[in-house]
MDTraj code that builds the backbone (N, CA, C; nanometers):
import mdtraj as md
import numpy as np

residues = "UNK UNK UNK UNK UNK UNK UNK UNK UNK UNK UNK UNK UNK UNK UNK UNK UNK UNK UNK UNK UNK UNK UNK UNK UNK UNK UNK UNK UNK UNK UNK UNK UNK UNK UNK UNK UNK UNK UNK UNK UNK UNK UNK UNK UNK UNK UNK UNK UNK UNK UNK UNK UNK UNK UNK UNK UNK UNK UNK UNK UNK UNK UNK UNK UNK UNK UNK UNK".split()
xyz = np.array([
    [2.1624, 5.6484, 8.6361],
    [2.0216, 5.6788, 8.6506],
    [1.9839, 5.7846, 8.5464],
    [1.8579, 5.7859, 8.5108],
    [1.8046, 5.8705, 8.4127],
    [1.7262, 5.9741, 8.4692],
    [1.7004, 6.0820, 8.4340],
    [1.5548, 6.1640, 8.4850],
    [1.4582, 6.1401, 8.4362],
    [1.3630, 6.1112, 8.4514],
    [1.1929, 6.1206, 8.3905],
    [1.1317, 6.1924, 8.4502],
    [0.9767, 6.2629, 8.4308],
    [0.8969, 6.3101, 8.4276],
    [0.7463, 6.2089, 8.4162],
    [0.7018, 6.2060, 8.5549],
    [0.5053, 6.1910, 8.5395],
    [0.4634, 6.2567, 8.4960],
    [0.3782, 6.2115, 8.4448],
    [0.2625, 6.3129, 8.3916],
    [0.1860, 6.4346, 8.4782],
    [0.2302, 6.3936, 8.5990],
    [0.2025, 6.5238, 8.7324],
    [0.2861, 6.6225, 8.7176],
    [0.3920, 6.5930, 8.6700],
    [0.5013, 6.7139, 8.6666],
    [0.5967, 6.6487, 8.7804],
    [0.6122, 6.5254, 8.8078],
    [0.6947, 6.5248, 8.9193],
    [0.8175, 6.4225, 8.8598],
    [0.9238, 6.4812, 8.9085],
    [1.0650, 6.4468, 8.8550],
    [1.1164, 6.3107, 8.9435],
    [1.1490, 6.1877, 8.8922],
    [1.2414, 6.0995, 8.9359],
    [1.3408, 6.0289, 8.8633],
    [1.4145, 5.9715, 8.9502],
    [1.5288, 5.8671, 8.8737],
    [1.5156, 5.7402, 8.8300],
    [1.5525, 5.6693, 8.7369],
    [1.5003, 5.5178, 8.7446],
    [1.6413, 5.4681, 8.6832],
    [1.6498, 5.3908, 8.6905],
    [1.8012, 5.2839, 8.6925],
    [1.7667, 5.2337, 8.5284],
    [1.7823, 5.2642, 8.4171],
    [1.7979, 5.2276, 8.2967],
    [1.8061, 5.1067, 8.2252],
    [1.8909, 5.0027, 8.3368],
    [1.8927, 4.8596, 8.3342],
    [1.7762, 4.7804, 8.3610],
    [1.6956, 4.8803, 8.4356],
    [1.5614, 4.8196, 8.4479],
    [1.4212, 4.8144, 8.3752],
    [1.4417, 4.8918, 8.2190],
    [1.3814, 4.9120, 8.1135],
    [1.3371, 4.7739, 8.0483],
    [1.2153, 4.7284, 8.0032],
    [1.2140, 4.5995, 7.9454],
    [1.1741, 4.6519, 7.8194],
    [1.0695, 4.7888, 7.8117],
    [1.0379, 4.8543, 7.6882],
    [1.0401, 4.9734, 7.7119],
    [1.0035, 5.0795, 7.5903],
    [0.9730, 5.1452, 7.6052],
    [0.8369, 5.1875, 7.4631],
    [0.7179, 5.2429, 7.4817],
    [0.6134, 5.2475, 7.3683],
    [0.5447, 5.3832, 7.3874],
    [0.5067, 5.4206, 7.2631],
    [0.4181, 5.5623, 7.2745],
    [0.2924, 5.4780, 7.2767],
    [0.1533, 5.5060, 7.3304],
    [0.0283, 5.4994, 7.3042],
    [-0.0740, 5.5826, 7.2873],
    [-0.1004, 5.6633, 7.2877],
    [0.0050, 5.7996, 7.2737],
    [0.0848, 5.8286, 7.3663],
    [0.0587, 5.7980, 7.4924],
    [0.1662, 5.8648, 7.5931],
    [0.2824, 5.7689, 7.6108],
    [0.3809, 5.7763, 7.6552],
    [0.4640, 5.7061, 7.6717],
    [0.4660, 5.6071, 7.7818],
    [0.4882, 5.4836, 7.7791],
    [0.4714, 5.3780, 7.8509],
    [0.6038, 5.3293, 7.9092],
    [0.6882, 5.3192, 8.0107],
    [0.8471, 5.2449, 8.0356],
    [0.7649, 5.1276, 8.1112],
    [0.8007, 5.0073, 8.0687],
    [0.7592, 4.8612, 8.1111],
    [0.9347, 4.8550, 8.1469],
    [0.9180, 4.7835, 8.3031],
    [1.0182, 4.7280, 8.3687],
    [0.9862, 4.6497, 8.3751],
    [1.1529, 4.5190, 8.3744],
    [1.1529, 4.4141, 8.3831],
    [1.0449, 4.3226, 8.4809],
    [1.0297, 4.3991, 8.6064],
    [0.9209, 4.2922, 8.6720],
    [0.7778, 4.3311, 8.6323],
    [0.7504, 4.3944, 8.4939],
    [0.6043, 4.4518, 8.4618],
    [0.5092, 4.5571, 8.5544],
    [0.6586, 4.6413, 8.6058],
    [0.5945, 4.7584, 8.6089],
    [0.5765, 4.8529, 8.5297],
    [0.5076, 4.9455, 8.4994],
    [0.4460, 5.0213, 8.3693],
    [0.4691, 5.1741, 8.4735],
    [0.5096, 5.2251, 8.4376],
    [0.5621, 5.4150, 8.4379],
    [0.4814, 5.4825, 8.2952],
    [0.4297, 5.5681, 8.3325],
    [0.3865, 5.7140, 8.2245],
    [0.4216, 5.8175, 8.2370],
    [0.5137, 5.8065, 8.1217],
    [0.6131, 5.9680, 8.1445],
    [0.5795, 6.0667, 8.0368],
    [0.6130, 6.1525, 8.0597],
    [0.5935, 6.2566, 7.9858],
    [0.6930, 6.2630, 7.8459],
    [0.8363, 6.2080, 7.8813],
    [0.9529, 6.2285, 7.7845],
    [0.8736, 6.1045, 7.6296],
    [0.9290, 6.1342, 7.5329],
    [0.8925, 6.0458, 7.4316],
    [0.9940, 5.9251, 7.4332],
    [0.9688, 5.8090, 7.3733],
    [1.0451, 5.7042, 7.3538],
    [1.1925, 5.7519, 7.2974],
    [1.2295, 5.8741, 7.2360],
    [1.3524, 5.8963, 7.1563],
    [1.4195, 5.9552, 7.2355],
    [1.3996, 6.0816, 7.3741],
    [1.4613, 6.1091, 7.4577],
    [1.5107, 6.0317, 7.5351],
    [1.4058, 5.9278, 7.5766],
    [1.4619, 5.8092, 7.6589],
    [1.5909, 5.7408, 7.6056],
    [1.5554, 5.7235, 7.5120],
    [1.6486, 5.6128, 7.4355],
    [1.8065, 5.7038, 7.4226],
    [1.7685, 5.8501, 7.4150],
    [1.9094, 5.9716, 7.3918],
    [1.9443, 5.9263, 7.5661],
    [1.8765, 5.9593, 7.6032],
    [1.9473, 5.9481, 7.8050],
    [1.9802, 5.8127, 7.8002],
    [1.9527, 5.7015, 7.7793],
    [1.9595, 5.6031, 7.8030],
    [2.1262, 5.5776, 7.7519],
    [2.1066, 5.6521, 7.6122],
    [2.2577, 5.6116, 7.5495],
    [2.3917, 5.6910, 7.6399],
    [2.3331, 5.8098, 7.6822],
    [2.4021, 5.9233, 7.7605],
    [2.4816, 5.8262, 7.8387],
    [2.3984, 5.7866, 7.9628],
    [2.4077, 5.7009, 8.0837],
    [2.4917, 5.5974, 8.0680],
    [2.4757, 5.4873, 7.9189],
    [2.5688, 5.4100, 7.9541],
    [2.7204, 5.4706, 7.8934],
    [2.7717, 5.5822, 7.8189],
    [2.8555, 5.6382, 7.8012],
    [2.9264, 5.6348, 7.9116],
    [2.8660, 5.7217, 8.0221],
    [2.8726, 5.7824, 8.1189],
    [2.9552, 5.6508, 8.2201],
    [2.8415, 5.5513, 8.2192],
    [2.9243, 5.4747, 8.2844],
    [3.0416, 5.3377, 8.2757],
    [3.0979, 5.3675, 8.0793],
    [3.1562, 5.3086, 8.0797],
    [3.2433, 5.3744, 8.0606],
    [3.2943, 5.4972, 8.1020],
    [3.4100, 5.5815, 8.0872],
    [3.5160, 5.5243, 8.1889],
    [3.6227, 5.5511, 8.1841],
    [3.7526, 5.4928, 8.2821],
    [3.7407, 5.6394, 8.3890],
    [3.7454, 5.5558, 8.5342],
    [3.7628, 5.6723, 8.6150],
    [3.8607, 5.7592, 8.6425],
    [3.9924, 5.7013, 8.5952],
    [4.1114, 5.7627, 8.5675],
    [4.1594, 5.7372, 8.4336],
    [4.2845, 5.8789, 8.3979],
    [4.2993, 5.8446, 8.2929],
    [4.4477, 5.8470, 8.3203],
    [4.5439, 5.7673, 8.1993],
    [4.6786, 5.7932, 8.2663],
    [4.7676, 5.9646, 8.2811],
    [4.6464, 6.0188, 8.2278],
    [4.7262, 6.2134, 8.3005],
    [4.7123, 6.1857, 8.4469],
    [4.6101, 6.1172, 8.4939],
    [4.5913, 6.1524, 8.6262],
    [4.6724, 6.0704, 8.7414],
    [4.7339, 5.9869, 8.6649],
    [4.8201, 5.8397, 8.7546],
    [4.9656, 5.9603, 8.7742],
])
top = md.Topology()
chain = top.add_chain()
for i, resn in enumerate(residues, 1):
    res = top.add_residue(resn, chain, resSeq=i)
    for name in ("N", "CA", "C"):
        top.add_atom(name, md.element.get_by_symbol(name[0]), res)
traj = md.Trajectory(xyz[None], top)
C-alpha cells in the first residue's frame, strides 16, 4: 500500500495495483482500474517513487539464508 494525501489534508492507503493512471491537470488525478478518479495532493513523480518503493518492498524474500 502507498500513502496519499486529499486535497483536505486527509491521509489514506490505496493498493498500487489498482492504479490505471496517473496525470497532473494541474492537480493530480490517480484513475483506478474500475474509473475511479482520486485527487491527491502528491505529484505524479512521488507516486511513481512510492509506487517503485512498494513493489521493492514486496518482492523482497522474507527470509534470507542467515536466518534459516
Amino acid at each position: 500500500m502507498i500513502r496519499l494525501t486529499r486535497l483536505n489534508g486527509t491521509e489514506f492507503y490505496l493498493n498500487p495495483e489498482l492504479i490505471q493512471s496517473v496525470e497532473r491537470t494541474p492537480d493530480t488525478v490517480v484513475t483506478l482500474i474500475n474509473d475511479k478518479k482520486l485527487v491527491v495532493r502528491e505529484s505524479p513523480e512521488v507516486i511513481r517513487e512510492r509506487y517503485i518503493e512498494y513493489r521493492r518492498q514486496i518482492s523482497q524474500p522474507l527470509f534470507t539464508n542467515q536466518d534459516r
